[in-house]
N, CA, C and O atoms as a GROMACS GRO file, in nm:
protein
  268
    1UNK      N    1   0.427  -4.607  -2.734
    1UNK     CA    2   0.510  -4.522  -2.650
    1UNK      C    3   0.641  -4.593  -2.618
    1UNK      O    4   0.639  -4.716  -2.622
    2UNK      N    5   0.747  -4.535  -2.588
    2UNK     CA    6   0.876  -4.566  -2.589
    2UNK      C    7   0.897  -4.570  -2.419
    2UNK      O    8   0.830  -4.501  -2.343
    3UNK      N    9   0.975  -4.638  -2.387
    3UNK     CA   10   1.005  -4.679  -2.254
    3UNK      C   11   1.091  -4.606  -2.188
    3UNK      O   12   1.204  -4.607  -2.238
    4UNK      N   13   1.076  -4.535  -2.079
    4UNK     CA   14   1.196  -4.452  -2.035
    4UNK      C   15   1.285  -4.540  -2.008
    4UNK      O   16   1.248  -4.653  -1.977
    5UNK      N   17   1.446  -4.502  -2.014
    5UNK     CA   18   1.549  -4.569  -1.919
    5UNK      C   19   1.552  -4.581  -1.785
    5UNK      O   20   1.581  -4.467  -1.747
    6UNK      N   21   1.536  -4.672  -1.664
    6UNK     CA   22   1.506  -4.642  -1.589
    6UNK      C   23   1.673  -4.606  -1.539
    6UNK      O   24   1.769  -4.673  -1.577
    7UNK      N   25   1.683  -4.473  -1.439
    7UNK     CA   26   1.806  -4.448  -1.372
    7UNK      C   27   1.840  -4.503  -1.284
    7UNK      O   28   1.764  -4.501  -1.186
    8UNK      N   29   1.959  -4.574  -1.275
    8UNK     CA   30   2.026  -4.614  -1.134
    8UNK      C   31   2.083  -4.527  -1.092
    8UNK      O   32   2.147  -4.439  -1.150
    9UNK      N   33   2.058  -4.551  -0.947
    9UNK     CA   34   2.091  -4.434  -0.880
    9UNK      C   35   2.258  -4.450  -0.812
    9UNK      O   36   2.276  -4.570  -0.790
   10UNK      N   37   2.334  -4.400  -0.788
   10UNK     CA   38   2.472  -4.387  -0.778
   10UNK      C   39   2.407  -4.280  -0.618
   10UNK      O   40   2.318  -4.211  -0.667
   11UNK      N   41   2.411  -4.266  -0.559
   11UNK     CA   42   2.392  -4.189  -0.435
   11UNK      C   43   2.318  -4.291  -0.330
   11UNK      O   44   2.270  -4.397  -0.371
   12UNK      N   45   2.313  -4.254  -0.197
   12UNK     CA   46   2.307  -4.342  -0.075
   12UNK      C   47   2.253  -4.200   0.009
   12UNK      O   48   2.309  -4.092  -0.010
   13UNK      N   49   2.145  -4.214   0.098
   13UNK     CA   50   2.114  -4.161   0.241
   13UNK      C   51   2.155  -4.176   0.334
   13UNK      O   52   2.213  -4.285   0.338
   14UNK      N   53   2.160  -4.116   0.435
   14UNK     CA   54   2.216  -4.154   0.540
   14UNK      C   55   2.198  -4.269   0.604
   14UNK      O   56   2.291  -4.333   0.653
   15UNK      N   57   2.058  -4.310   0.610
   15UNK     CA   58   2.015  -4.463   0.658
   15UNK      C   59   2.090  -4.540   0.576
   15UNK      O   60   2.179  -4.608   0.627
   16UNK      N   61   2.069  -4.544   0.440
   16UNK     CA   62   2.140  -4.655   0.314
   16UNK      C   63   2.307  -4.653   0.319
   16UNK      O   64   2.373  -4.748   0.276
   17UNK      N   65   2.362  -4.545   0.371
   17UNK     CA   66   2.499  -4.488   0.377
   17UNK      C   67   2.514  -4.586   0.538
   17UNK      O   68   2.581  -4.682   0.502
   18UNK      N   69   2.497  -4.598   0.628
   18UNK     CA   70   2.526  -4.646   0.773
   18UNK      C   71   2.474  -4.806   0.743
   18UNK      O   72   2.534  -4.882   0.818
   19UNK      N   73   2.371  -4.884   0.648
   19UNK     CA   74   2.349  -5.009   0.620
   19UNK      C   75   2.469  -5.028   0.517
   19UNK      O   76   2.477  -5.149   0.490
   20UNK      N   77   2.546  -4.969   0.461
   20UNK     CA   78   2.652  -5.021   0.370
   20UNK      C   79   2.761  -5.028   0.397
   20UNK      O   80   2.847  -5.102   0.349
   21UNK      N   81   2.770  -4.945   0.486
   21UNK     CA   82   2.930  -4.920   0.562
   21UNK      C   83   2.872  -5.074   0.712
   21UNK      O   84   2.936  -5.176   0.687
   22UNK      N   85   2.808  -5.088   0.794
   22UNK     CA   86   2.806  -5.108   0.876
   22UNK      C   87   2.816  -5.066   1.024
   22UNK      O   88   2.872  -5.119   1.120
   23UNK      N   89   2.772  -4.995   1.017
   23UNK     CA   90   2.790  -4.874   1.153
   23UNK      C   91   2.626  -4.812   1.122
   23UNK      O   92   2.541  -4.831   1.035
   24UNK      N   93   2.641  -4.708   1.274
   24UNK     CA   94   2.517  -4.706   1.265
   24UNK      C   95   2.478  -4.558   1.241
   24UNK      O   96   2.565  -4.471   1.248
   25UNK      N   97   2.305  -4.518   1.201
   25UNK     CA   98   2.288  -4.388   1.199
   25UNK      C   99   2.358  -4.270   1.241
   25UNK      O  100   2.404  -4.175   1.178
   26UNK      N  101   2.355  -4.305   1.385
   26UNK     CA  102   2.447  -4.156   1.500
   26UNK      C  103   2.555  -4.117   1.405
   26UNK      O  104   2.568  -4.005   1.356
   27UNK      N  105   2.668  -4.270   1.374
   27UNK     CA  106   2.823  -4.203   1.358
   27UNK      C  107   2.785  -4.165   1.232
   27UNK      O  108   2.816  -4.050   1.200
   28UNK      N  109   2.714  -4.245   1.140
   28UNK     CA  110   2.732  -4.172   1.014
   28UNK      C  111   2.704  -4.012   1.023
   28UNK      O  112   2.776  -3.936   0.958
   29UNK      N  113   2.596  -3.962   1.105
   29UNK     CA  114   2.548  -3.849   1.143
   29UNK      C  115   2.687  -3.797   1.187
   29UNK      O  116   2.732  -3.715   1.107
   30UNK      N  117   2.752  -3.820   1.274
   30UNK     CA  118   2.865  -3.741   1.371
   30UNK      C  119   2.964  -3.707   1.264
   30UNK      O  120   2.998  -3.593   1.232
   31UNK      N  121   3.008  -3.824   1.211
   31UNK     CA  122   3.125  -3.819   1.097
   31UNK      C  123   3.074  -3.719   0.953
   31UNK      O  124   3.163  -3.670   0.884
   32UNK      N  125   2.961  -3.701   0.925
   32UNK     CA  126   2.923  -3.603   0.911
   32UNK      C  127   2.964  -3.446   0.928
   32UNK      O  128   3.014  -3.358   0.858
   33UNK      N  129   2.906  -3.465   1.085
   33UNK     CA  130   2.910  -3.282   1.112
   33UNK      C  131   3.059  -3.243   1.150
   33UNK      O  132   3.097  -3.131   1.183
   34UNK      N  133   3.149  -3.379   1.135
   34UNK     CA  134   3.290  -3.348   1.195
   34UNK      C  135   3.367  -3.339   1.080
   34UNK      O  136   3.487  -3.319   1.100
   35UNK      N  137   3.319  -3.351   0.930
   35UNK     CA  138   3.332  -3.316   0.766
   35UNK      C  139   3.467  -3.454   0.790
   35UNK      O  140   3.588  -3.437   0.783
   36UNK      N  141   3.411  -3.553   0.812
   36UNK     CA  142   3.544  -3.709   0.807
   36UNK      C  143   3.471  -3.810   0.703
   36UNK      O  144   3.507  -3.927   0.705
   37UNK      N  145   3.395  -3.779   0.634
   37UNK     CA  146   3.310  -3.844   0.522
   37UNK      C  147   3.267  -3.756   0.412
   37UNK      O  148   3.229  -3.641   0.432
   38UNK      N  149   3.276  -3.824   0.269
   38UNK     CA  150   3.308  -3.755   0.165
   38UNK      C  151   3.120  -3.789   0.170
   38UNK      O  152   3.068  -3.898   0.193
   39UNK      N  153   3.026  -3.613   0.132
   39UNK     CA  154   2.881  -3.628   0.108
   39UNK      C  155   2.858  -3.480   0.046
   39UNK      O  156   2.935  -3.385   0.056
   40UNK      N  157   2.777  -3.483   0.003
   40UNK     CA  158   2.686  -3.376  -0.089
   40UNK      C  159   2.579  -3.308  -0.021
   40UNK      O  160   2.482  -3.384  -0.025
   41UNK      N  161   2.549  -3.202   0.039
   41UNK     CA  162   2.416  -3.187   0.089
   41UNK      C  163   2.343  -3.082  -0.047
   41UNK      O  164   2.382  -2.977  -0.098
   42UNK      N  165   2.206  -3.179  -0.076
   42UNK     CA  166   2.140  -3.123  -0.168
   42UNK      C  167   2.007  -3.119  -0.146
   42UNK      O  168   1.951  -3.226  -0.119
   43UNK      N  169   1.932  -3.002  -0.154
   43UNK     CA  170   1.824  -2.961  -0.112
   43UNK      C  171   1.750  -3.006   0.055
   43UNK      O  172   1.630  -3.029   0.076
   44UNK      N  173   1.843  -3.009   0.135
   44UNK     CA  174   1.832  -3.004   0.296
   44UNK      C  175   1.882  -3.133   0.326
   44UNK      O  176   1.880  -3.172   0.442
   45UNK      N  177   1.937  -3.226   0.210
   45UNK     CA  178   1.940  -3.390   0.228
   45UNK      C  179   2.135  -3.430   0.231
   45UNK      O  180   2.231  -3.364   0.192
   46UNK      N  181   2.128  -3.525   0.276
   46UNK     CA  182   2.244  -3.533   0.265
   46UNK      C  183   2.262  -3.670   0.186
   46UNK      O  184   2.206  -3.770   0.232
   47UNK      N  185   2.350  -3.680   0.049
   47UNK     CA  186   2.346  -3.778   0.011
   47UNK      C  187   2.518  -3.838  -0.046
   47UNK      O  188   2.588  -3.760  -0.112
   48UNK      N  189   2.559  -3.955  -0.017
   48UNK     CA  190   2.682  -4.031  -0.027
   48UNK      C  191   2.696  -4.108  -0.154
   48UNK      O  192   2.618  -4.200  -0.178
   49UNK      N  193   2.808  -4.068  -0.252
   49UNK     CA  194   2.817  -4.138  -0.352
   49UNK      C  195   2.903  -4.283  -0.346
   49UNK      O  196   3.016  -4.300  -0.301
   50UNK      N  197   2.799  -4.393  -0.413
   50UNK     CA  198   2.855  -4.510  -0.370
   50UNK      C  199   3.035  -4.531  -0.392
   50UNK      O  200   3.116  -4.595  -0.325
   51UNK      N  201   3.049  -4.464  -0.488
   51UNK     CA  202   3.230  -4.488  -0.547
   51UNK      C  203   3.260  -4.439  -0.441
   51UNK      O  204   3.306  -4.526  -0.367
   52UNK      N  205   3.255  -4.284  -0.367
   52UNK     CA  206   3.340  -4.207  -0.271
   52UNK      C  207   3.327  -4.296  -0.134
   52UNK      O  208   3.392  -4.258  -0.036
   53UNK      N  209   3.263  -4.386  -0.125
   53UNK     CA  210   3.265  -4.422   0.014
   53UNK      C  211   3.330  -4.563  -0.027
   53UNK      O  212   3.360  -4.628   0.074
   54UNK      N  213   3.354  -4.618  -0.127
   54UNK     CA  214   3.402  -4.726  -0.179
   54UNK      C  215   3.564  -4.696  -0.149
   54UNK      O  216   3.639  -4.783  -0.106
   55UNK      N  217   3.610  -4.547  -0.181
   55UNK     CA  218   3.753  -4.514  -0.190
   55UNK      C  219   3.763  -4.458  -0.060
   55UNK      O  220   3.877  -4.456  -0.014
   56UNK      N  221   3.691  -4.422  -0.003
   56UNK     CA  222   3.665  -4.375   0.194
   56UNK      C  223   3.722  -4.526   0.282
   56UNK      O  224   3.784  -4.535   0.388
   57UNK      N  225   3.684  -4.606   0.212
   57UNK     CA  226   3.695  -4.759   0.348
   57UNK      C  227   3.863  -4.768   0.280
   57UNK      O  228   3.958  -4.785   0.356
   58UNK      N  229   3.881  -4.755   0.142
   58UNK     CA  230   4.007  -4.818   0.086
   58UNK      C  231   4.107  -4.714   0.141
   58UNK      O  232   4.226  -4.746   0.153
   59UNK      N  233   4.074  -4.619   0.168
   59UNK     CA  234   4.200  -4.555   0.229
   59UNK      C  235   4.192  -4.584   0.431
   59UNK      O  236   4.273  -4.562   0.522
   60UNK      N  237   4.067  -4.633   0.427
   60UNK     CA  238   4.098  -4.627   0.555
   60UNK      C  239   4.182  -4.784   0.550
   60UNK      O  240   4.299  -4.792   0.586
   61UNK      N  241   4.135  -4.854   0.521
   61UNK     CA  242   4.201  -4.966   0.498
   61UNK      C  243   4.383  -4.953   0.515
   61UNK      O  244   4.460  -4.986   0.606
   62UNK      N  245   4.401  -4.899   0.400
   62UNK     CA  246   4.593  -4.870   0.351
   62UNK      C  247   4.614  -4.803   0.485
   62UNK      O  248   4.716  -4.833   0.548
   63UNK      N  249   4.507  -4.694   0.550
   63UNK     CA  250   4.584  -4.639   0.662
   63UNK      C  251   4.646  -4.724   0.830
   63UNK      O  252   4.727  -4.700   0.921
   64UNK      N  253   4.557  -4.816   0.794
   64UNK     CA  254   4.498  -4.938   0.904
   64UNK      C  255   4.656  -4.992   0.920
   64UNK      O  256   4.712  -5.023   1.025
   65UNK      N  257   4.705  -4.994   0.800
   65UNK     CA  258   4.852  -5.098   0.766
   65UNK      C  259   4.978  -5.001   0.805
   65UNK      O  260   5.085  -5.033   0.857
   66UNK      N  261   4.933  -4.879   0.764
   66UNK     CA  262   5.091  -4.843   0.810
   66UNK      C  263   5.083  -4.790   0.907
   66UNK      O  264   4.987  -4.728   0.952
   67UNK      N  265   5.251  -4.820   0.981
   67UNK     CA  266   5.291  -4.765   1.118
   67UNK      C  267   5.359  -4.678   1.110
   67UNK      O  268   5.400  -4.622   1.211
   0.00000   0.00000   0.00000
């Protein structure tokens, strides 16, 4: 028998999404329902793609700098 590929997964939960950013459950939750975070809700779940939250901190970043 042949070996499946196993998939890496490219998506984050909300728990895994608030341990990567550093902040906690609530805001990820709040920032959420206030649509200030780029997420997918799929089949009742809400799930965060690692790139979009990668380019989420980098703009918050550039925004951080200008006055």
């Amino acid at each position: 028998m042949s070996e499946l590929a196993k998939v890496e997964r490219t998506t984050l939960t909300m728990k895994e999404t608030a341990e990567y950013l550093g902040i906690s459950y609530w805001l990820v939750n709040q920032l959420v329902r206030r649509k200030q975070i780029p997420c997918a809700r799929v089949g009742g779940r809400v799930l965060f793609r690692v790139q979009a939250l990668d380019e989420y901190l980098k703009e918050k970043e550039e925004n951080s700098l200008k006055k």
